[in-house]
C-alpha positions as CSV (number, residue, x, y, z in Angstrom):
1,X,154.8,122.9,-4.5
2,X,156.4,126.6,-3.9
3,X,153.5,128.4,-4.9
4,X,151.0,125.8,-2.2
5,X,153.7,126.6,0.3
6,X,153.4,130.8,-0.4
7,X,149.6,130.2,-0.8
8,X,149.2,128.7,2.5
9,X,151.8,131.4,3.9
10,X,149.3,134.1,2.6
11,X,146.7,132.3,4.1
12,X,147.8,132.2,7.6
13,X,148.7,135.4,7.6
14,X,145.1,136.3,6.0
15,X,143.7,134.4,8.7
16,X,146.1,136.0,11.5
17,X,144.9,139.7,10.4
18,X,141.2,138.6,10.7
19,X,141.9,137.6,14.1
20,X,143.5,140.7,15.1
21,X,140.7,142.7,13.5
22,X,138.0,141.6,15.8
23,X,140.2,143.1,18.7
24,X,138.4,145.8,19.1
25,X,137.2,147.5,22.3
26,X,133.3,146.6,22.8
27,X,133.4,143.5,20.8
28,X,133.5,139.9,21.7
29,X,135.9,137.4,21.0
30,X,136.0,134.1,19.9
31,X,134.8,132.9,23.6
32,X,131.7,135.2,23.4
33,X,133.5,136.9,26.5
34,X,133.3,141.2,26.0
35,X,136.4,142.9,25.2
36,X,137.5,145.8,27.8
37,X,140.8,146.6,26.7
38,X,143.3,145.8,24.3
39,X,146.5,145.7,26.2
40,X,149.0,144.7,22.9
41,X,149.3,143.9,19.8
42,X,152.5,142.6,18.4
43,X,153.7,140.6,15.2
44,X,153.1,137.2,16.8
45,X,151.1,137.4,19.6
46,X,148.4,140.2,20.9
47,X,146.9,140.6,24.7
48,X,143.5,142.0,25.8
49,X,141.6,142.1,28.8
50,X,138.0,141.0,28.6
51,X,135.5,141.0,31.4
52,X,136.9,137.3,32.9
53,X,140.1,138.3,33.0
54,X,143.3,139.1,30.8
55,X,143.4,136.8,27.5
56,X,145.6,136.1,24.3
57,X,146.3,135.1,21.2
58,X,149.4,133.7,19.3
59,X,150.7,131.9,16.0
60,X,153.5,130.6,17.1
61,X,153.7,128.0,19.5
62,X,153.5,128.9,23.6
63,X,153.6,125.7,25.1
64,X,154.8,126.2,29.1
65,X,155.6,130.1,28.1
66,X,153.3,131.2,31.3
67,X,154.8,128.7,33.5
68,X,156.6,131.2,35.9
69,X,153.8,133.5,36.3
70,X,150.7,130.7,36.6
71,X,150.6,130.6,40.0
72,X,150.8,134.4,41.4
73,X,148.4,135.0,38.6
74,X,145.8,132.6,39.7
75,X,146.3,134.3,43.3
76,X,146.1,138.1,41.8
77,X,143.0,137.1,39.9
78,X,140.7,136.4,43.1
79,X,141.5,140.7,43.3
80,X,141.1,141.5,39.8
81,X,137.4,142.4,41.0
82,X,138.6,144.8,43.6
83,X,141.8,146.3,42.0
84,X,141.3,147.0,38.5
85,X,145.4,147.4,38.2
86,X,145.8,143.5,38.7
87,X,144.2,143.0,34.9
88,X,147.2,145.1,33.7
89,X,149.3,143.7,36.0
90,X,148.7,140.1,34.1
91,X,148.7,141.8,31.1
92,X,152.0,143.0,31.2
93,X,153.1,140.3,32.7
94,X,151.7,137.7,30.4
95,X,153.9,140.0,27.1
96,X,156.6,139.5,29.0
97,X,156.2,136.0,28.7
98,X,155.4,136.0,25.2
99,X,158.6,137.7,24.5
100,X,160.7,135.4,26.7
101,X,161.0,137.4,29.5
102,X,160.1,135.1,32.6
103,X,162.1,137.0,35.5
104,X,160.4,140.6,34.1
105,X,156.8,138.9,34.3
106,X,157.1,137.7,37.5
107,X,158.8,141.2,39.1
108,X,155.5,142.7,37.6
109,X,153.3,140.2,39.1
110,X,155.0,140.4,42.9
111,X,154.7,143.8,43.0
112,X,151.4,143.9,41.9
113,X,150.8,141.2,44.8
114,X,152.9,143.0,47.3
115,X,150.2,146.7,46.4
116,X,147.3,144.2,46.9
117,X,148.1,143.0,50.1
118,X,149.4,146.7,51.0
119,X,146.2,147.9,50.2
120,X,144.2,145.4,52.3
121,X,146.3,145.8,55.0
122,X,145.0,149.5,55.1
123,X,141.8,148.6,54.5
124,X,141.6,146.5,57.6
125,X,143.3,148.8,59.7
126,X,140.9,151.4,58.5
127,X,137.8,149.4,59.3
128,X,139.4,148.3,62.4
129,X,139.9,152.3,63.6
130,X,136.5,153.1,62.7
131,X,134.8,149.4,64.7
132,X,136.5,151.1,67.5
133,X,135.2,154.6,66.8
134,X,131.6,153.4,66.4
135,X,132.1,151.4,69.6
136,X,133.1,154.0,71.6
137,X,130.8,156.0,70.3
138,X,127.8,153.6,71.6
139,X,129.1,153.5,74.5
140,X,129.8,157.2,75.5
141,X,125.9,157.9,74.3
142,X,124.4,154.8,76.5
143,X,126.3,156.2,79.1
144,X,125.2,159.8,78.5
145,X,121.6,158.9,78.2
146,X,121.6,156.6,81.5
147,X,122.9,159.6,83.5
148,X,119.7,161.4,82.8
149,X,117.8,158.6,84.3
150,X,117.3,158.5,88.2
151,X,119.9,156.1,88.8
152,X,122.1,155.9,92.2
153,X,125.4,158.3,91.3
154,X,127.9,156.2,92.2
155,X,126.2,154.0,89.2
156,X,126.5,156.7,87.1
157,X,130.1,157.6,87.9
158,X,130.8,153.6,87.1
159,X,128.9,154.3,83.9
160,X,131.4,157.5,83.2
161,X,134.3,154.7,84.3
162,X,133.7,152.4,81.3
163,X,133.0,154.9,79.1
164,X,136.7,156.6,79.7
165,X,138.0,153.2,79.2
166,X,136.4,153.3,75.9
167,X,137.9,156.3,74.3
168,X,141.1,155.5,76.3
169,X,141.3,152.3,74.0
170,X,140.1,154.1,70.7
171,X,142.9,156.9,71.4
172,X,145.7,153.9,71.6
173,X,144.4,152.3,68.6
174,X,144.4,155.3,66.6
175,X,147.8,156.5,67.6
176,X,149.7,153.5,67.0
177,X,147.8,152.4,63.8
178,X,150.4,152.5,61.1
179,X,151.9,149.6,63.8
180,X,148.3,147.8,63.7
181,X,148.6,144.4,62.8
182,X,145.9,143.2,60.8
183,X,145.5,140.0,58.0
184,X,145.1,141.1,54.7
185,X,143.4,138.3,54.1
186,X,141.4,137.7,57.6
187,X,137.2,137.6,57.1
188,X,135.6,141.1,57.8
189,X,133.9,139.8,61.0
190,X,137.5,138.8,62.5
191,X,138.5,142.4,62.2
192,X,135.4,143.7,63.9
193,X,135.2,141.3,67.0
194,X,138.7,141.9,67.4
195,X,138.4,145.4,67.3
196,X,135.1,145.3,69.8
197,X,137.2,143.1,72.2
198,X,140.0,146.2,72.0
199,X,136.6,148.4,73.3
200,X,136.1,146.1,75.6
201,X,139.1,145.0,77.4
202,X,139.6,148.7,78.0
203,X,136.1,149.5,79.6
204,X,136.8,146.5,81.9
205,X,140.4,147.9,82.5
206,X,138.9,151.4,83.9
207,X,136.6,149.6,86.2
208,X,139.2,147.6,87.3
209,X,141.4,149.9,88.2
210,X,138.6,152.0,89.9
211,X,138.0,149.0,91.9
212,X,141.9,148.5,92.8
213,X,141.8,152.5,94.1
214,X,138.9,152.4,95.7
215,X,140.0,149.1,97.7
216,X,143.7,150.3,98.5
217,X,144.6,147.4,96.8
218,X,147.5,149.2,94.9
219,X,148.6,152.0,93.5
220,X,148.9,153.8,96.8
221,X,149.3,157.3,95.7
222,X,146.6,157.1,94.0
223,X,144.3,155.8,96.5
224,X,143.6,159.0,98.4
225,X,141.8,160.9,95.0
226,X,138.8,162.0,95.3
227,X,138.3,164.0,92.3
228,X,136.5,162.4,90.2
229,X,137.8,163.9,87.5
230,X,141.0,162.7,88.4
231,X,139.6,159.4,88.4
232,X,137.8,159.7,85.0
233,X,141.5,160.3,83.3
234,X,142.9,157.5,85.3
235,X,140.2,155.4,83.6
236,X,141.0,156.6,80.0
237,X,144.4,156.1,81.0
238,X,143.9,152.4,81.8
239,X,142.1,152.3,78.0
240,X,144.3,153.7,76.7
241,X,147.9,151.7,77.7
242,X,148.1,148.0,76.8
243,X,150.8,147.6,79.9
244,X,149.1,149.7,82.7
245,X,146.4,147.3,83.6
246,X,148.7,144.0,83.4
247,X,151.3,145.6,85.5
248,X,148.6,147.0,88.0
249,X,147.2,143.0,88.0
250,X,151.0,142.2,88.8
251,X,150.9,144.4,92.1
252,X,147.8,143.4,93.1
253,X,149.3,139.6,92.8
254,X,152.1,140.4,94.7
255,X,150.7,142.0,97.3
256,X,148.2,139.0,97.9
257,X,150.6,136.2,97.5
258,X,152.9,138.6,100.4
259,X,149.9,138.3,102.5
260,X,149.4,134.8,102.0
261,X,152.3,134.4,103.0
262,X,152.9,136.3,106.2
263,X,149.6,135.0,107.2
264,X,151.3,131.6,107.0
265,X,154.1,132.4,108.5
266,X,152.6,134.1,111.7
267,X,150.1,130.8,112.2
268,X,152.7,128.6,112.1
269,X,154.1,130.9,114.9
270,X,151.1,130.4,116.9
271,X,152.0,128.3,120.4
272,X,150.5,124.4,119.8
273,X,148.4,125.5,123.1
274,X,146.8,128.5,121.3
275,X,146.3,126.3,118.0
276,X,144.5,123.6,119.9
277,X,142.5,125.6,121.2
């Protein structure tokens, strides 16, 4: 009976070598999946990455041992294509487990989560900047090719207008970027209409602030320029400050709903002779 029990001992443990002998870097394991690193091998239990992900093998028993980590892991792994560290992220993180080390595995795994979304987050705000850059940059050359074409000059001075607003708003956004907010996770095309609308809003900005100027609506020391390079930096100004437009809207509200209002007041001054007739 001893010497079945010792034969089947020797076995196992014949059988448990052959295993580990066919971790080897190039090879394939039992899954037919490619083997790309072998990340540990210790007296129970060895882990290795293969090319769908981070794998393992045991002889003792593991039932619920990567329960902590299951879920973070499943979230890390949609990344494992992008950021090669999340594979030894797992890795490590999965030995942990197999040594009983829960807490430790999942540490590993949130900061490995945490980098991820770091890095996206500078990815975005990258891709946003340079939306903006190639925008503005469109729009500067449109503008400097239509002012080669006989067109009326206060059209082309308009043209000059939006443009300013343009790099205005590509100068805010690239000075303030590190305070960019921007999804890790949102779609590409969300990042690059919101960055275009960022172009946008401050081309429509310049002209309206041109437009407030020229009408004496507001900003009465600023009405009397004439420069137009003067107006030009005013434009790039408007761009470029997220408040300066809104508070220039506020005024121009004010002032109207005054005048609303005096009007008002002096018709309901009028004698009922003069309102008859």
């Amino acid at each position: 009976m001893e010497s079945n029990d010792k034969a089947d001992v020797v076995q196992e443990e014949a059988d448990w070598q052959s295993e580990l002998s066919r971790l080897i870097i190039g090879s394939t394991d039992t899954e037919g999946e490619t083997i790309t690193l072998v990340f540990r091998i210790a007296e129970d239990y060895a882990v290795y990455i293969t090319s769908n992900g981070v794998k393992h093998i045991s002889r003792r028993p593991i039932t619920g041992c990567f329960a902590p980590i299951i879920k973070i892991a499943n979230e890390l792994n949609y990344y494992r294509g992008q950021f090669p560290f999340v594979d030894f992220a797992v890795a490590q993180a999965k030995s942990s487990c197999l040594e009983g080390g829960g807490k430790e595995a999942q540490e590993v795994l949130v900061t490995a989560h945490q980098r991820v979304l770091q890095l996206l987050t500078g990815a975005g705000r990258l891709r946003y900047v340079l939306v903006c850059m190639l925008a503005s940059a469109l729009v500067v050359t449109t503008v400097s090719i239509l002012s080669h074409i006989a067109l009326p000059q206060e059209h082309v001075f308009m043209g000059w207008m939006v443009a300013c607003g343009s790099v205005g708003a590509f100068l805010s956004v690239s000075l303030n970027l590190k305070s960019l907010q921007i999804d890790p996770v949102a779609p590409r095309v969300m990042t690059t209409v919101s960055a275009v609308s960022r172009i946008v809003i401050g081309m429509i900005g310049a002209v309206f602030v041109l437009l407030v100027i020229r009408g004496n609506l507001a900003l009465g020391l600023l009405a009397d320029l004439k420069n137009p390079q003067a107006l030009l930096a005013i434009g790039i100004l408007a761009g470029f400050s997220e408040t300066f437009v809104p508070n220039v809207l506020r005024r121009v509200e004010t002032q109207a709903d005054v005048a609303a209002d005096k009007a008002a007041s002096n018709k309901s001054l009028q004698p009922a002779s003069e309102t008859k007739a």
